[in-house]
Structure formats: structure tokens, C-alpha cells
MIKE-893342 format. One line per field, with one value per residue: x, y, z of N, C-alpha, C, O in turn. Coordinates in nm, 2 decimals, decimal comma, m for minus. Example, Ala and Ser with C-alpha at 12.3 -4.5 7.8 and 13.67 -1.06 7.14 Angstrom:
MIKE-893342
n.x: [1,32 | 1,28] .
n.y: [m0,57 | m0,22] .
n.z: [0,78 | 0,71] .
ca.x: [1,23 | 1,37] .
ca.y: [m0,45 | m0,11] .
ca.z: [0,78 | 0,71] .
c.x: [1,32 | 1,29] .
c.y: [m0,33 | 0,00] .
c.z: [0,78 | 0,79] .
o.x: [1,42 | 1,34] .
o.y: [m0,33 | 0,11] .
o.z: [0,85 | 0,80] .
//
This chain:
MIKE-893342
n.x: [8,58 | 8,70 | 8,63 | 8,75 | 8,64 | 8,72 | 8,64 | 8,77 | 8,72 | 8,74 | 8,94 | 9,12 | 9,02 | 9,14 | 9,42 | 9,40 | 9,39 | 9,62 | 9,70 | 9,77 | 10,00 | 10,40 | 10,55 | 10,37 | 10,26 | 10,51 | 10,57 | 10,35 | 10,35 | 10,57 | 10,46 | 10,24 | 10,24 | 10,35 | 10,19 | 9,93 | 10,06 | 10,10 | 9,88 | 9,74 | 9,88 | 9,78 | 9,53 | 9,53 | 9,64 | 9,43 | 9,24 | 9,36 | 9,37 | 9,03 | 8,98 | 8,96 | 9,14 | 9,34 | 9,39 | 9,28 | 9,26 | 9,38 | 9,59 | 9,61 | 9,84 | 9,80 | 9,93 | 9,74 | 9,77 | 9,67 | 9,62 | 9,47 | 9,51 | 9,67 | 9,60 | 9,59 | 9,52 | 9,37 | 9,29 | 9,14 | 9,13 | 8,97 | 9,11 | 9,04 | 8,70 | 8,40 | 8,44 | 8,28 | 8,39 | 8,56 | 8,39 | 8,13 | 8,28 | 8,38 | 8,11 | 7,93 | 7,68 | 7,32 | 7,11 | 7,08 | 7,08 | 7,25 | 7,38 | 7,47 | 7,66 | 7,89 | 7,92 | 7,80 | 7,73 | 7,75 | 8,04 | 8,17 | 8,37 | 8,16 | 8,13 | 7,92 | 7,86 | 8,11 | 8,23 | 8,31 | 8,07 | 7,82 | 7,57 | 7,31 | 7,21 | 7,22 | 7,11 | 7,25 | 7,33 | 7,39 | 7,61 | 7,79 | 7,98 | 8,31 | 8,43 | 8,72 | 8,83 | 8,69 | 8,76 | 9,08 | 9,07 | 8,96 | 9,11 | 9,34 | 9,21 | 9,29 | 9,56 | 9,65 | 9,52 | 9,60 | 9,91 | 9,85 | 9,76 | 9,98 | 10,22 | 10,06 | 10,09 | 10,32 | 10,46 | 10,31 | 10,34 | 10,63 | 10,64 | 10,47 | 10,66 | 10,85 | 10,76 | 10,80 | 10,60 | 10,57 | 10,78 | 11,06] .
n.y: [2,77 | 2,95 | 3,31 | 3,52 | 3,81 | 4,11 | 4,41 | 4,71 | 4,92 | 5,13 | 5,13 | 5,15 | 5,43 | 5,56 | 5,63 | 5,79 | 5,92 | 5,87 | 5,57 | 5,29 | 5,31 | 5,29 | 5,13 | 4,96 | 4,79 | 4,68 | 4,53 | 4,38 | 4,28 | 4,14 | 3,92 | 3,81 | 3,62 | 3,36 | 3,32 | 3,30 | 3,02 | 2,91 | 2,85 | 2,72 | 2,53 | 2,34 | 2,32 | 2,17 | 1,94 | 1,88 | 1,80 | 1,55 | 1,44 | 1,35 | 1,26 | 0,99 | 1,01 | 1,22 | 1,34 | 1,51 | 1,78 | 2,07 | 2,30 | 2,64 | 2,94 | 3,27 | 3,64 | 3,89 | 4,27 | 4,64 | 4,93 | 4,99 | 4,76 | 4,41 | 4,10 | 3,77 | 3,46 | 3,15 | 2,91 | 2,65 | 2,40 | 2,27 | 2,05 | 1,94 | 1,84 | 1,77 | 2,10 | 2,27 | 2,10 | 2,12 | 2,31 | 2,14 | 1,97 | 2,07 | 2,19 | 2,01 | 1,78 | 1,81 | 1,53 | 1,36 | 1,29 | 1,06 | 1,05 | 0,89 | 1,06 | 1,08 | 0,80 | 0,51 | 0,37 | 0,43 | 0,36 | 0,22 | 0,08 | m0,06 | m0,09 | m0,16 | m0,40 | m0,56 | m0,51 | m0,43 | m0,22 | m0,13 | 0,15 | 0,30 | 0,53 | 0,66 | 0,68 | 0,94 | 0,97 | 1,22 | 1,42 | 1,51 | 1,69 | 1,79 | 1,98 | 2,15 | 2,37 | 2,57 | 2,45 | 2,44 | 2,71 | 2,76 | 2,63 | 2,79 | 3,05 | 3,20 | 3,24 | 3,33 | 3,59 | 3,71 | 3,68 | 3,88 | 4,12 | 4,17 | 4,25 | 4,47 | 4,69 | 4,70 | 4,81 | 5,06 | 5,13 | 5,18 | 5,40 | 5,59 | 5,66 | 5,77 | 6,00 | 6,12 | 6,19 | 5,98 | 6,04 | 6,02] .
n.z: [m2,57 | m2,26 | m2,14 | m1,94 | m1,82 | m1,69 | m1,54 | m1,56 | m1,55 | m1,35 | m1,23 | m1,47 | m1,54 | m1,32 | m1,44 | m1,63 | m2,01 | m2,08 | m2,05 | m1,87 | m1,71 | m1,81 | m1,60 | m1,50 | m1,72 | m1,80 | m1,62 | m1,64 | m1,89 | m1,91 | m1,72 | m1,78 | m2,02 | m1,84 | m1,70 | m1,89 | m2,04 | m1,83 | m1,72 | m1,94 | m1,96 | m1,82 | m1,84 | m2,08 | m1,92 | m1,80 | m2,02 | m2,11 | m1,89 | m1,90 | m2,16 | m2,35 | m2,60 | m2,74 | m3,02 | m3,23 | m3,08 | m3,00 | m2,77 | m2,72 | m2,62 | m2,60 | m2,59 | m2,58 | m2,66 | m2,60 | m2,54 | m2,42 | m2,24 | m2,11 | m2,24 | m2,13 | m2,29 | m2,35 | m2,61 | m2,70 | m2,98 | m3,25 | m3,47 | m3,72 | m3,85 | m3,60 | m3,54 | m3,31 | m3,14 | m2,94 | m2,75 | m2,70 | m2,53 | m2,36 | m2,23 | m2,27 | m2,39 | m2,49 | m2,54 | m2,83 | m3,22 | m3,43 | m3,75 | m4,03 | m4,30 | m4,52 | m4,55 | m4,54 | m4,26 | m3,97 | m3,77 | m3,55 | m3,22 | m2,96 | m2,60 | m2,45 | m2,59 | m2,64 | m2,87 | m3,26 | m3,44 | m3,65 | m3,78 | m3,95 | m3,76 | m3,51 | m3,15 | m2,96 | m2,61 | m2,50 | m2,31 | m2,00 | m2,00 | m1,95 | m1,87 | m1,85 | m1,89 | m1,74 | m1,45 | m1,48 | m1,52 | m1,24 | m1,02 | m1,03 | m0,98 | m0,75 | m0,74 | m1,01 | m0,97 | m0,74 | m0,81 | m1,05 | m0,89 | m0,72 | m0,90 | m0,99 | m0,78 | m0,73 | m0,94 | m0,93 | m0,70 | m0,78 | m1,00 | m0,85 | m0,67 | m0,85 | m0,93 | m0,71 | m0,52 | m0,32 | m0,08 | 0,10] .
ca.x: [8,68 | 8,65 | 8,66 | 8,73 | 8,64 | 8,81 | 8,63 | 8,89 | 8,73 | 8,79 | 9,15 | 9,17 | 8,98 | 9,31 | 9,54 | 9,31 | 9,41 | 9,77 | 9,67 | 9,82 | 10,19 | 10,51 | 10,60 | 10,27 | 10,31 | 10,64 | 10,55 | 10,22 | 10,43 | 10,66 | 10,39 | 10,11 | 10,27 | 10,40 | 10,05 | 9,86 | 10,12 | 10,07 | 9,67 | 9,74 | 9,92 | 9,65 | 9,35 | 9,60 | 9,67 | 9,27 | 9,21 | 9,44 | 9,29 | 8,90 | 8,95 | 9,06 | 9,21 | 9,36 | 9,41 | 9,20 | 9,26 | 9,52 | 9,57 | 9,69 | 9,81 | 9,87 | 9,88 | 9,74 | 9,83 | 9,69 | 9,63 | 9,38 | 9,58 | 9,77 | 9,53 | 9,63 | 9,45 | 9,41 | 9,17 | 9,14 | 9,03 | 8,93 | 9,23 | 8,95 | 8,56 | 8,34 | 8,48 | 8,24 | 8,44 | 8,58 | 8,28 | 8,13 | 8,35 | 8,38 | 8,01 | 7,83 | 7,55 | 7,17 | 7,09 | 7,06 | 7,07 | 7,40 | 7,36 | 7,57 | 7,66 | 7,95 | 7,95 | 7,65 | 7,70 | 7,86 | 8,08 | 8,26 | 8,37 | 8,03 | 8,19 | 7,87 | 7,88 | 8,22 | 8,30 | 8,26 | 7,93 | 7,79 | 7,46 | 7,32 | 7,17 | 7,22 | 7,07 | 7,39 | 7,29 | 7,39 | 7,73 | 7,74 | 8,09 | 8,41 | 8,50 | 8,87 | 8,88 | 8,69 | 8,81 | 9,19 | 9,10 | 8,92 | 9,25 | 9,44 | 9,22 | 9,36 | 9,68 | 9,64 | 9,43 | 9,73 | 10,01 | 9,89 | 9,77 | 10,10 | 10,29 | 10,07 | 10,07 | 10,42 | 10,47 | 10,25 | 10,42 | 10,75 | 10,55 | 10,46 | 10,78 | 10,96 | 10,73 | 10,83 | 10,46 | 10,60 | 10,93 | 11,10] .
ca.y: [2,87 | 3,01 | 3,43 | 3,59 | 3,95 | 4,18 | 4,49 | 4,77 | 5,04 | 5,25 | 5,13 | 5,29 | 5,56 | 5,62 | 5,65 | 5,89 | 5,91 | 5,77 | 5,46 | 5,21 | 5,37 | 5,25 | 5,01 | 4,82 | 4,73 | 4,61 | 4,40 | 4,28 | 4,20 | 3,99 | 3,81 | 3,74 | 3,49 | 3,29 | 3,28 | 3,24 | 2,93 | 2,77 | 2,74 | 2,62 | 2,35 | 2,30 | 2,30 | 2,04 | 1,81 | 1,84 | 1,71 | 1,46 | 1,33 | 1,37 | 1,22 | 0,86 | 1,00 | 1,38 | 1,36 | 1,63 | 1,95 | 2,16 | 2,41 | 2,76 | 3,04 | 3,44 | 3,74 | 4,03 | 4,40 | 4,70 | 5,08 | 4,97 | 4,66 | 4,32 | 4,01 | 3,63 | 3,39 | 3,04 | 2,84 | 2,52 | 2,43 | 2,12 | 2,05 | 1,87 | 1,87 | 1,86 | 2,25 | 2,25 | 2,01 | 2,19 | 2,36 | 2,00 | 1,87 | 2,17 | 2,23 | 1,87 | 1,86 | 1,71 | 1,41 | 1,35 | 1,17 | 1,09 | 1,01 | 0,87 | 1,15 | 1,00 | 0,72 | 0,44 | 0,34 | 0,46 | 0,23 | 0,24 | 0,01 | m0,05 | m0,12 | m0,27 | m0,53 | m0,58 | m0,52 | m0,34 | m0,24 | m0,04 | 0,16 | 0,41 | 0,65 | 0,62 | 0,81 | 0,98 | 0,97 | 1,31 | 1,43 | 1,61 | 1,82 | 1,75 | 2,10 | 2,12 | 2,49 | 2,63 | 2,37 | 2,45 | 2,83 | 2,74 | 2,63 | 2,86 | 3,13 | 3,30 | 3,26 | 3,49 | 3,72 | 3,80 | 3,73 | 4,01 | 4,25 | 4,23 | 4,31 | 4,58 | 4,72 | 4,71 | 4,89 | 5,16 | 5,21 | 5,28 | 5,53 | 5,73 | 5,69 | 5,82 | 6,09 | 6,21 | 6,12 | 5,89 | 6,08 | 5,97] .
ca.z: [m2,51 | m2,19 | m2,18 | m1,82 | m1,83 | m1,61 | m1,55 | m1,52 | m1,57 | m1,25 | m1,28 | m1,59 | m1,53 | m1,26 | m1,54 | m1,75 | m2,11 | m2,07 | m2,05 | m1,87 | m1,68 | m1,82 | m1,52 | m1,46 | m1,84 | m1,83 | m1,51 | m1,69 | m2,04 | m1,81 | m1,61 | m1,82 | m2,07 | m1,80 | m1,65 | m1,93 | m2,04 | m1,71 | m1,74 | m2,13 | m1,94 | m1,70 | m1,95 | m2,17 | m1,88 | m1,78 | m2,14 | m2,16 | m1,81 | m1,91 | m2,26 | m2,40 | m2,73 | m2,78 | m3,13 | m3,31 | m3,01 | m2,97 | m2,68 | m2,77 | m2,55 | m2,68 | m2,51 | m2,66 | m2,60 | m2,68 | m2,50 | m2,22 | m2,15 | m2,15 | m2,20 | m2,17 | m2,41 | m2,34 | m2,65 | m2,75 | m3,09 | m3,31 | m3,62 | m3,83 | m3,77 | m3,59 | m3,49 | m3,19 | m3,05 | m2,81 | m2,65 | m2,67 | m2,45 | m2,21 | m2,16 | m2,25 | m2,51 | m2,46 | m2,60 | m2,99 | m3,29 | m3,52 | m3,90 | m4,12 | m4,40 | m4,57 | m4,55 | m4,53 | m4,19 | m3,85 | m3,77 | m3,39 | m3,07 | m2,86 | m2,50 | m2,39 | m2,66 | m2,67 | m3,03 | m3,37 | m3,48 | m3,78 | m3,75 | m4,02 | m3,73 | m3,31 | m3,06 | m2,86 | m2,50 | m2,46 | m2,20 | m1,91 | m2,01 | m1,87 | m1,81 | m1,86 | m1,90 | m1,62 | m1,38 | m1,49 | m1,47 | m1,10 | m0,97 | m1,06 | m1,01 | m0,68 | m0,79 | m1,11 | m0,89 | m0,64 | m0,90 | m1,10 | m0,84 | m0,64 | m1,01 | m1,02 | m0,68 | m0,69 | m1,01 | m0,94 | m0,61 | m0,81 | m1,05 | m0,79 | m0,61 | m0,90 | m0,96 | m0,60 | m0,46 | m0,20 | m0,04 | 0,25] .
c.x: [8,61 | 8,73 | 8,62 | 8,74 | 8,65 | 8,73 | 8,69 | 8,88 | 8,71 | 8,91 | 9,19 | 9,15 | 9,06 | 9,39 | 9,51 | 9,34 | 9,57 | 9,75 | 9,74 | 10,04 | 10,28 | 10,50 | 10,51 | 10,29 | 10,39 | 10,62 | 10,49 | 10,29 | 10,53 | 10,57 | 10,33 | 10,16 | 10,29 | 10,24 | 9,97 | 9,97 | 10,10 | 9,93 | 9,69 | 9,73 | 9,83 | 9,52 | 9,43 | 9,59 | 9,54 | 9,19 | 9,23 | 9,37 | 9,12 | 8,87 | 9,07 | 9,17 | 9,24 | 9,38 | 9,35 | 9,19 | 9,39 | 9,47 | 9,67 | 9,70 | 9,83 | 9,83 | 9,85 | 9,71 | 9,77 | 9,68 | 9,55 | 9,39 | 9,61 | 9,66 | 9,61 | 9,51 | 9,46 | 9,26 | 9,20 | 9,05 | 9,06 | 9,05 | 9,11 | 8,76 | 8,50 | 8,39 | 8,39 | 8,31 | 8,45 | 8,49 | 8,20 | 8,17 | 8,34 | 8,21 | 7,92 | 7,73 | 7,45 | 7,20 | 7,02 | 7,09 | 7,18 | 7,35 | 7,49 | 7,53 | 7,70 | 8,00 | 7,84 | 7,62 | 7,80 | 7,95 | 8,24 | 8,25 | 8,27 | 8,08 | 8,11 | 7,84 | 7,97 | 8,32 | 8,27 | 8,16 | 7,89 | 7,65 | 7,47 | 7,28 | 7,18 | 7,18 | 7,19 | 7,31 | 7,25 | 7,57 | 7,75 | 7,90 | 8,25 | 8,49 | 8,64 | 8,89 | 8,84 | 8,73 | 8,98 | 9,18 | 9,09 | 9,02 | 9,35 | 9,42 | 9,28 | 9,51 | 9,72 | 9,60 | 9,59 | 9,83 | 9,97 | 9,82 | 9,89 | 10,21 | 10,25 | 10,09 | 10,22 | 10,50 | 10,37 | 10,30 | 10,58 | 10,71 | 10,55 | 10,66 | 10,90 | 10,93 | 10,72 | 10,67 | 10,48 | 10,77 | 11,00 | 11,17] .
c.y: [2,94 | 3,17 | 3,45 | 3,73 | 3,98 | 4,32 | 4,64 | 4,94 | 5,18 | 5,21 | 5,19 | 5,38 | 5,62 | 5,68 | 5,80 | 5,89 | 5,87 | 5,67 | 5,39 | 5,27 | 5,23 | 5,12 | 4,95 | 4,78 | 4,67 | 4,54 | 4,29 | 4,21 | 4,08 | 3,88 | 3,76 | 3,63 | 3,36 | 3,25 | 3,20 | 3,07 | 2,81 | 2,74 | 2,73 | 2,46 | 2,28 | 2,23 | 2,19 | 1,94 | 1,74 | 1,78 | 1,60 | 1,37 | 1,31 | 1,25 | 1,08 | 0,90 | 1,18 | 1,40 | 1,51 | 1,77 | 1,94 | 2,28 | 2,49 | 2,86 | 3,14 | 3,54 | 3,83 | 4,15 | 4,53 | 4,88 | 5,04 | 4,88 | 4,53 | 4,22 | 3,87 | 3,55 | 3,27 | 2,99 | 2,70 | 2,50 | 2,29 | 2,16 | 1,97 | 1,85 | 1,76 | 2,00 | 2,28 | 2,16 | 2,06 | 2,21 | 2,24 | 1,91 | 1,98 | 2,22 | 2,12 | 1,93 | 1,75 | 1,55 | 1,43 | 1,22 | 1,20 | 1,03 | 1,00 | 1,03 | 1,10 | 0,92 | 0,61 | 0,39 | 0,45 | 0,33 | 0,27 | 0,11 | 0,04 | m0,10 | m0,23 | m0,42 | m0,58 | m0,57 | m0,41 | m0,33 | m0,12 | 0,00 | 0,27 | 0,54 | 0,56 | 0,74 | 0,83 | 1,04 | 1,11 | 1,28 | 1,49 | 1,75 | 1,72 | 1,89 | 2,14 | 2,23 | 2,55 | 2,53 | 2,41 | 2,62 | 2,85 | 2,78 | 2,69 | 3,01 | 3,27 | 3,33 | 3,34 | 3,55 | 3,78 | 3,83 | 3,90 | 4,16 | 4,26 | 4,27 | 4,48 | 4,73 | 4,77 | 4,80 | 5,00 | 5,25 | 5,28 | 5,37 | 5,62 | 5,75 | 5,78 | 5,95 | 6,19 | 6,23 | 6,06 | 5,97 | 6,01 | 6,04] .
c.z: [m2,39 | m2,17 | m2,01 | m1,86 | m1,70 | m1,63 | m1,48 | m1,54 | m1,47 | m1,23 | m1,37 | m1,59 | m1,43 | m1,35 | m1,64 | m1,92 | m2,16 | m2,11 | m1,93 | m1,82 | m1,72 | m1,74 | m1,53 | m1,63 | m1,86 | m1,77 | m1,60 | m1,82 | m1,97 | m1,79 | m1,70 | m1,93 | m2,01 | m1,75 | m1,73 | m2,03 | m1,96 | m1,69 | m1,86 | m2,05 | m1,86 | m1,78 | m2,06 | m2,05 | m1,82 | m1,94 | m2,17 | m2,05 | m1,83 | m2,04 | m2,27 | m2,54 | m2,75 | m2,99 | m3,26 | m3,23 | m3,00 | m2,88 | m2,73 | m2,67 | m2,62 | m2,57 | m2,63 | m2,57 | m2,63 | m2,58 | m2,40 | m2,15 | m2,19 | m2,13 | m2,25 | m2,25 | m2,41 | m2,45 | m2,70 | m2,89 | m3,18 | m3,45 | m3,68 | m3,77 | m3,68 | m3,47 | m3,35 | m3,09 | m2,90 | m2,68 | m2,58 | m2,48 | m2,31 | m2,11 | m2,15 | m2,36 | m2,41 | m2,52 | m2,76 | m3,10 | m3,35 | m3,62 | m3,95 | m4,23 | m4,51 | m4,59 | m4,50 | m4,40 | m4,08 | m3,80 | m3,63 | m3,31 | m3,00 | m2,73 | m2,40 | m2,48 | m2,64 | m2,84 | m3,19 | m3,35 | m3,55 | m3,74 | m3,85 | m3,92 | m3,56 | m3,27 | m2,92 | m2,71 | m2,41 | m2,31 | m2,11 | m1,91 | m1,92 | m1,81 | m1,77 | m1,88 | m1,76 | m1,51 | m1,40 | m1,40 | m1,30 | m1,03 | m0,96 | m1,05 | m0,89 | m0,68 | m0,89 | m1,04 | m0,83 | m0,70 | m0,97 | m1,04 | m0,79 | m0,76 | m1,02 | m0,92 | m0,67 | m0,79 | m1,05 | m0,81 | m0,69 | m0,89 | m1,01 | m0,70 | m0,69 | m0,94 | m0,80 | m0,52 | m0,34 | m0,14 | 0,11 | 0,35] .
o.x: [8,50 | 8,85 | 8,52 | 8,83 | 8,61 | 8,76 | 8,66 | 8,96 | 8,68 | 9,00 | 9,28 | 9,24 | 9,05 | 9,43 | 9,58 | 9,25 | 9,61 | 9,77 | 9,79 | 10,15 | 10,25 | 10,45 | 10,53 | 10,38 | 10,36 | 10,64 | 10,53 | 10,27 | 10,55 | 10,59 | 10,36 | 10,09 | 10,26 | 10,19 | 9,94 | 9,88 | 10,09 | 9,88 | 9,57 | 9,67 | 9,83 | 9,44 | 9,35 | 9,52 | 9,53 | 9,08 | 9,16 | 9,32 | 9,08 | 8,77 | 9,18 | 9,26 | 9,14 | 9,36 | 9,40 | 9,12 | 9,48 | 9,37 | 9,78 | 9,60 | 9,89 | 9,74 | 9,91 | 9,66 | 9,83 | 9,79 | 9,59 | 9,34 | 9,57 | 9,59 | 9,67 | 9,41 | 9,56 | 9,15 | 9,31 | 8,94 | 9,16 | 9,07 | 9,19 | 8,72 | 8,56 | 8,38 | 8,46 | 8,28 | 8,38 | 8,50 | 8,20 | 8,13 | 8,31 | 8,19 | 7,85 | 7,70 | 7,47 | 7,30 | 6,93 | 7,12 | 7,23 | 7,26 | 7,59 | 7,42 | 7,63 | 8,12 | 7,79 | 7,50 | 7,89 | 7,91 | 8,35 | 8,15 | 8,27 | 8,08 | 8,15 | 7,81 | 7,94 | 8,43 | 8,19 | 8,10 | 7,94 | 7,59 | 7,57 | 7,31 | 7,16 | 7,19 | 7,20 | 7,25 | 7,16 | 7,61 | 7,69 | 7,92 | 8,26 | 8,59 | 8,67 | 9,01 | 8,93 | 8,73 | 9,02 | 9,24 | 9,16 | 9,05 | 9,44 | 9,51 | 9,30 | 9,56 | 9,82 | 9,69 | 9,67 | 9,87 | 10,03 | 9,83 | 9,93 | 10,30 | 10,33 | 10,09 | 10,25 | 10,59 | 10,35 | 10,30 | 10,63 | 10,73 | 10,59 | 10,74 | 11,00 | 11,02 | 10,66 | 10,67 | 10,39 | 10,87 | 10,94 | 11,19] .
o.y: [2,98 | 3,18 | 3,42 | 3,77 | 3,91 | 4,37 | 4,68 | 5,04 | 5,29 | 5,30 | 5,28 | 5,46 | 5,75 | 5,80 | 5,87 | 5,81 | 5,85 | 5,65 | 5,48 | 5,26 | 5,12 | 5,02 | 4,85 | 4,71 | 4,57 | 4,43 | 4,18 | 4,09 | 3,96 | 3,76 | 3,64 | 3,53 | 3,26 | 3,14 | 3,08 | 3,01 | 2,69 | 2,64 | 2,71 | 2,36 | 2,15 | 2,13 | 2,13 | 1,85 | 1,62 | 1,73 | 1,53 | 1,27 | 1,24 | 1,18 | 1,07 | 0,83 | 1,25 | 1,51 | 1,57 | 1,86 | 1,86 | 2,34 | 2,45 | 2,88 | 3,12 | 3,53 | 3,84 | 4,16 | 4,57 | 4,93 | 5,07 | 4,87 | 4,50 | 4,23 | 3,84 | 3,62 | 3,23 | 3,00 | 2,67 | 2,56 | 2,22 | 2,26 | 1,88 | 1,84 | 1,65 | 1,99 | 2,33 | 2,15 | 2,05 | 2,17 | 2,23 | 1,83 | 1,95 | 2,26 | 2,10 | 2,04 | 1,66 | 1,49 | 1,51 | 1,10 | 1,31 | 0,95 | 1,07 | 1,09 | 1,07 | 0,92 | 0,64 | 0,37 | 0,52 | 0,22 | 0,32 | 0,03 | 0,16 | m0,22 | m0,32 | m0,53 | m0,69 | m0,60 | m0,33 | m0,40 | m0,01 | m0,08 | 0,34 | 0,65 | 0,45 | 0,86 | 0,75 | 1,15 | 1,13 | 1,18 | 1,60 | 1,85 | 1,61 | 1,89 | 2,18 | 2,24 | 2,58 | 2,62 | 2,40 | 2,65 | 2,92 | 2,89 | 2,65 | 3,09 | 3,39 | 3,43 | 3,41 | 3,64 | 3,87 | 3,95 | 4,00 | 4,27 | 4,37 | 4,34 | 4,57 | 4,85 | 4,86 | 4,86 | 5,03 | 5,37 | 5,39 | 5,48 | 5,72 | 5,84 | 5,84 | 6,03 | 6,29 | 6,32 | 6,09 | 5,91 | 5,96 | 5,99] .
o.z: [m2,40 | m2,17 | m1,95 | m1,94 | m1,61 | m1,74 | m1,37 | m1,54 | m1,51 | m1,21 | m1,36 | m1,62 | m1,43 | m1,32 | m1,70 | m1,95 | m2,28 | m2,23 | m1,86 | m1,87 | m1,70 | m1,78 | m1,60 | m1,62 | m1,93 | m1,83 | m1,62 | m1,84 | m2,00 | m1,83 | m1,72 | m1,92 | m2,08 | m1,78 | m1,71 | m2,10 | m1,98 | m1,65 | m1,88 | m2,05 | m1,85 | m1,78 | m2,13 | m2,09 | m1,78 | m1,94 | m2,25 | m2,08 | m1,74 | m2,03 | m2,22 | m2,58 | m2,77 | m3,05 | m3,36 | m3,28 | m3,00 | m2,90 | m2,77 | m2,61 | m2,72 | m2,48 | m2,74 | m2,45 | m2,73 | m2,59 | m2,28 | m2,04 | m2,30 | m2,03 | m2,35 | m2,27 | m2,46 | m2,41 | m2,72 | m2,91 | m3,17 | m3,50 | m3,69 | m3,65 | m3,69 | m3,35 | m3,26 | m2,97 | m2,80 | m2,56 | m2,46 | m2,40 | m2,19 | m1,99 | m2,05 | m2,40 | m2,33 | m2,54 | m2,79 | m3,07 | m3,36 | m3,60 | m3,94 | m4,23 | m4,60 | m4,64 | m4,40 | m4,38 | m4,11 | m3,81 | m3,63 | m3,31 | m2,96 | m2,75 | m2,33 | m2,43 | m2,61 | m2,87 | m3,18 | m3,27 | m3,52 | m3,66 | m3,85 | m3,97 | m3,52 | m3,32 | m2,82 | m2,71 | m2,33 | m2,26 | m2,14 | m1,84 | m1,85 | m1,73 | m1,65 | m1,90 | m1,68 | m1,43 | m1,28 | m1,30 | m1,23 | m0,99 | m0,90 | m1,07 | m0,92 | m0,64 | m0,88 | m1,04 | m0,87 | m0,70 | m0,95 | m1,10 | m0,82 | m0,71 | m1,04 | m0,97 | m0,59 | m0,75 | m1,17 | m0,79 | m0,66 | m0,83 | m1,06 | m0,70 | m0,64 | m0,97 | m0,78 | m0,43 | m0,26 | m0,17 | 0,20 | 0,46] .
//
């Protein structure tokens, strides 16, 4: 999973113990689902192109909400093990060894052979990542940037405008 932190604390420290005014809330409750939805779909269709088989990930989006602000939520997570999957795939591992556990051999398609082949222990080459999260968020990432300052920029202008701050 990848975690963008947003440090907001002379934005907040604007608002003072309010939190968070009415309008930019409402904006941000609007926007941020759709946002964080469309990098889900992004970090899915960078999965789908990276990997031969999706079967064991699932991409999830959520927003969560709470007094200092609206966060989108994009993770990806393994339905059966190994639960590292994920990270695995997003960041690459070293090189290592695989052991049978349960079961007496490993038993997979070799590509340079051409065919089955059983082995009680292999040494896994190691991967270099395929990066399907930050590469999705990459792409996407000036376009969240502006989307959600011009939401907030725009409902903090009516804010003041209604609190008679801005007159004409």
C-alpha cells in the first residue's frame, strides 16, 4: 500500500479549532471519492498490465472523514497468502530461497524448459517490483494536486464571501 501524506498543518492552523469550514468539506466529500476511485482504477489496470494472472488481489478504495479532514484510500491486498503479496509486487524483493511446506515438492511451469517441473527448494532470482501503485499515483499526481486545491480555493472563497469578507 502506498500512503501520501499531506502536511496540512498551517492550513489547519487557518481554520483554528473549527476545523475544516462547512463548504471546503462538502466540496472535498464530493471530490475525493471520485478521485480516489479513479487511481483504484489506475493501480487495477497497472496490475492487470504488469502481471500474467490477477487472481489472489483485490483493489479497494474508501474515503475516510474525520475533524481535521477528508482522506482517499486506495489499497490493494492479497485474498489468500502469501499477504505480502502486494508489497512484493509493488516494491520487488532480493533474491531468495522457496521451500516446499506443504507439500513435498514445488511443482510450477519452467518457461526456460518448456514444461512442468517439481523441485523441493529453488532459489527465486529475486524482482525488481512492478510498481503499480506509485506509478498509477505518478500520473495522476498533478491532477489531484489542482483538482483538490481549485475545490478548495473555491470554497473558501464563498466562506468568506458569505461572511461579508469579500463585498463588492
Amino acid at each position: 500500500m502506498i500512503t501520501v501524506k499531506v502536511d496540512a498543518t498551517s492550513a489547519l492552523a487557518r481554520f483554528g479549532k473549527s476545523g475544516i469550514p462547512d463548504d471546503v468539506r462538502r466540496n472535498l466529500r464530493a471530490l475525493i471519492p471520485d478521485l480516489t476511485r479513479r487511481l483504484a482504477s489506475r493501480v487495477d489496470a497497472n496490475l492487470t498490465a504488469g502481471l500474467r494472472t490477477r487472481r489472489r488481489l483485490q483493489v479497494k478504495s474508501a474515503m475516510v472523514e474525520n475533524r481535521q479532514g477528508i482522506t482517499g484510500r486506495v489499497t490493494v491486498v492479497s485474498t489468500s497468502e502469501p499477504l505480502m503479496l502486494p508489497l512484493w509486487l509493488e516494491s520487488g524483493t532480493r533474491a531468495h530461497a522457496i521451500e516446499a511446506r506443504n507439500a513435498k515438492a514445488l511443482y510450477f511451469f519452467w518457461e526456460k524448459m518448456g514444461t512442468n517441473v517439481a523441485f523441493r527448494r529453488v532459489m527465486h532470482p529475486g524482482f525488481a517490483g512492478i510498481h503499480y501503485a506509485e506509478n498509477a499515483f505518478r500520473s495522476m499526481e498533478a491532477e489531484i494536486i489542482n483538482t483538490i486545491k481549485q475545490s478548495v480555493q473555491l470554497a473558501l472563497l464563498r466562506e468568506e464571501a458569505r461572511k461579508g469578507r469579500f463585498s463588492r
